[in-house]
N, C-alpha and C positions, 0 to 999 in steps of 0.2 A: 504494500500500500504506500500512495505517494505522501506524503506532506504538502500540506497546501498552508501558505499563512497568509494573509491579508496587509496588505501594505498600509500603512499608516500614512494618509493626505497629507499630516498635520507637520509631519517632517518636514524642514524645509530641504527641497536640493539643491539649490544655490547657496552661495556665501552671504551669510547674513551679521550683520554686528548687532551682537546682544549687549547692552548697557541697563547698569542700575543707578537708581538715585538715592541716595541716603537726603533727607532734607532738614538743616539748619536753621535756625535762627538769622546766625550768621556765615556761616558757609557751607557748600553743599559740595559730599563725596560722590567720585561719581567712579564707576566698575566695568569697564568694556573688556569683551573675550567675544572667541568666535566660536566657543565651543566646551565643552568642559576637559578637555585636554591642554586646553590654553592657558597660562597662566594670566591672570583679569591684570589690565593696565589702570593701576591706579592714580586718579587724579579731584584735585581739590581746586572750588571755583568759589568765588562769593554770590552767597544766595541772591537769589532771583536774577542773576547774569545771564542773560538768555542769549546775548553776544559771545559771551564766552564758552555757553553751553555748546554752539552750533562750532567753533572752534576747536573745540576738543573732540569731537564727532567727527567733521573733518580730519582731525588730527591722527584720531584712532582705528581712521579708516585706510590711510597713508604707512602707519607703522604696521596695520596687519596685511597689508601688500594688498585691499579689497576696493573695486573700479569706484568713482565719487557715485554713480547712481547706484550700491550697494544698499539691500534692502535695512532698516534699521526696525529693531524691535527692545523695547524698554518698558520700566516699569518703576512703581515708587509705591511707598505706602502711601495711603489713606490718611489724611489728619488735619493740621491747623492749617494748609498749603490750599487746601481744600482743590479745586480742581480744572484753575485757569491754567496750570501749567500742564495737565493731557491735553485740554485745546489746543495750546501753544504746540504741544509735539505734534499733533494729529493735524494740524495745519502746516505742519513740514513734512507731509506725507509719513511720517513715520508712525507703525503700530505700537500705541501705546496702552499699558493697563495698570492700572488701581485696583491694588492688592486692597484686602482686609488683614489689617494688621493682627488682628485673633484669631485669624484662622489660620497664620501661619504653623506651619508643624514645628515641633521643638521637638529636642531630644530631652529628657524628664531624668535618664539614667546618670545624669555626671552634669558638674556646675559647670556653667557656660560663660563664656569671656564676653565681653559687653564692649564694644567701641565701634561707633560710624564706619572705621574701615573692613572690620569683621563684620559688620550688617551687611552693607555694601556688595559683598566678595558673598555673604550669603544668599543674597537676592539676587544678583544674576545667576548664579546656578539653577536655581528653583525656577529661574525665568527659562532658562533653557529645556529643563525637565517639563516643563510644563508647555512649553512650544513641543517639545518629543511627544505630546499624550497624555501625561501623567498630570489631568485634574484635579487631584485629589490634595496635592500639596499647599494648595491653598484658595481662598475665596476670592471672587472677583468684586470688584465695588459697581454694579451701575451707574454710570457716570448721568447725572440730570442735564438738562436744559439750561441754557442761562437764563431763562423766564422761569422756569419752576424752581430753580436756584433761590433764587432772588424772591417768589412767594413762601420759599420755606421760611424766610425771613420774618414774618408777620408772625409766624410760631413760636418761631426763639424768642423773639419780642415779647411776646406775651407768658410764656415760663419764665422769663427774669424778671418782668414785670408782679408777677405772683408770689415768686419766691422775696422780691423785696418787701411787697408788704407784708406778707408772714412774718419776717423778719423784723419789720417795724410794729408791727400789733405782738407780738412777741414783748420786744423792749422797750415797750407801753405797758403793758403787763404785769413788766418786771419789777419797773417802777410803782407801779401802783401797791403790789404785793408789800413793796420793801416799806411802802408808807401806811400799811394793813387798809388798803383798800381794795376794792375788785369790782370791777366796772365792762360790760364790754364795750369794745373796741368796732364799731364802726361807723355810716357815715354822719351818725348825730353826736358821734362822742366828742368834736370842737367846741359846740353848743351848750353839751353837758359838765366842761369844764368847772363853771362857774360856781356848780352846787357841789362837788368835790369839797370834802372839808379832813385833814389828817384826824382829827381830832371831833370825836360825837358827845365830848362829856358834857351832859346837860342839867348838870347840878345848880341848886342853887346857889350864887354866890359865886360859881365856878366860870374865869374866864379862858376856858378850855379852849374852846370855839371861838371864840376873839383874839386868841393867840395865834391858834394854827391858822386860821386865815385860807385865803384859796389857794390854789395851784395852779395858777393860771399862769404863770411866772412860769412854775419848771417846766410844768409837761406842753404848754405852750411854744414854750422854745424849744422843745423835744419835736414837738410838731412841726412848726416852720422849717425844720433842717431836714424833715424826713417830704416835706409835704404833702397836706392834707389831701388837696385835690387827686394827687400821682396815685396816693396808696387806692382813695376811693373810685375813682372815673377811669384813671390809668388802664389796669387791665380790661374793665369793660370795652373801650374805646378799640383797643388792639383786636380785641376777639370778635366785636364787631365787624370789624374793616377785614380779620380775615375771613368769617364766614360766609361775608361779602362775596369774597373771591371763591373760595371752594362752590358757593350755589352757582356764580357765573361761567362755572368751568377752570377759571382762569389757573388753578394751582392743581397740578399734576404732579406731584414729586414721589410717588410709589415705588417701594421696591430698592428705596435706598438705606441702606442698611447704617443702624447707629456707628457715629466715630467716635 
């Protein structure tokens, strides 16, 4: 009986330059090889150089003896960079993809070295394995739209919006507790300043309550600095204007996985 096996599409057979991006702050590693028998050409550029990106591309295409119209395939993680720089690649005809950083594989059995240039030197590998077939080494990011980009934006908005005033009804609260009072905290409690009193002694003779006096003073000033209107209207206002958008169509951002 013969063996028969199935050729894999996915190979490339022409000379392709494989390149990683490690991504900085302030500088960015970058990892070209044409192969995993190749030892990766390592090089350091400052972040978001995108002159200098296409210069070392060049560069690395020269020193691996491969023609300037050589196919180019790369990759970066997923994160603060978010995803003008796959535009940028994929607009210099080159295939690019946006790993998920947690679904990277790790080895679990023995402690791992940590630095940009060892990321780097790991990512094009994986990029290569994973041009051969092998799926499984890691997750792909769906790259959005720069219109659904941009209305995921009304979301984030309104999660920091929420979480501030938690945080401010919170240390309102706290204040209130420390002076044994307990009130809640919302859109009328500017109003209800005034009848806040530290102090309920209402003995005769006793100038308890003529002593402690209002609060309008501290938690007043507590308020102006967190402001009242932001805590109460704030996130209404945001969830609004995005529901707006999700009923009109206009926000499509599905299928993009948390960073």
């Amino acid at each position: 009986m013969t063996a028969t096996h199935e050729q894999n599409s996915t190979i490339p057979t022409t000379p392709v330059l494989y390149f990683s991006l490690e991504l900085g702050s302030k500088n960015w590693k970058l990892a070209f090889t044409i192969g995993l028998g190749q030892k990766p050409r390592l090089r350091t550029i400052a972040a978001r150089d995108t002159d200098g990106l296409l210069a070392e591309i060049k560069a690395a295409k020269k020193r691996f003896g491969l023609p300037e119209n050589a196919a180019v395939v790369s990759c970066y993680e997923a994160g603060r960079d978010g995803f003008w720089l796959h535009r940028f690649l994929v607009a210099q005809r080159f295939e690019n993809i946006v790993v998920d950083s947690s679904s990277i594989e790790v080895n679990r059995r023995k402690r791992r070295a940590k630095s940009d240039r060892l990321d780097a030197v790991k990512l094009v590998e994986m990029l290569i394995r994973w041009c051969n077939g092998e799926r499984k080494v890691w997750g792909v990011v769906r790259t959005p739209s720069v219109a659904d980009e941009d209305h995921r934006q009304l979301h984030r908005e309104l999660i920091v919006l929420k979480s501030e005033r938690t945080a401010h009804i919170n240390a309102i609260k706290g204040l209130l507790a420390g002076l044994g009072l307990q009130a809640s905290v919302d859109a009328d409690f500017p109003q209800r300043l005034n009848q806040l009193r530290q102090c309920r002694c209402n003995r005769p003779g006793t100038k308890c309550g003529d002593e402690a006096g209002s609060l309008q003073g501290l938690l007043g000033h507590f308020c102006s600095q967190t402001g009242g209107s932001r805590i109460r209207r704030g996130p209404l206002g945001v969830q609004w204007q995005r529901d707006t958008c999700l009923n009109s169509g206009q926000a499509r951002s599905k299928g993009v996985p948390p960073r």
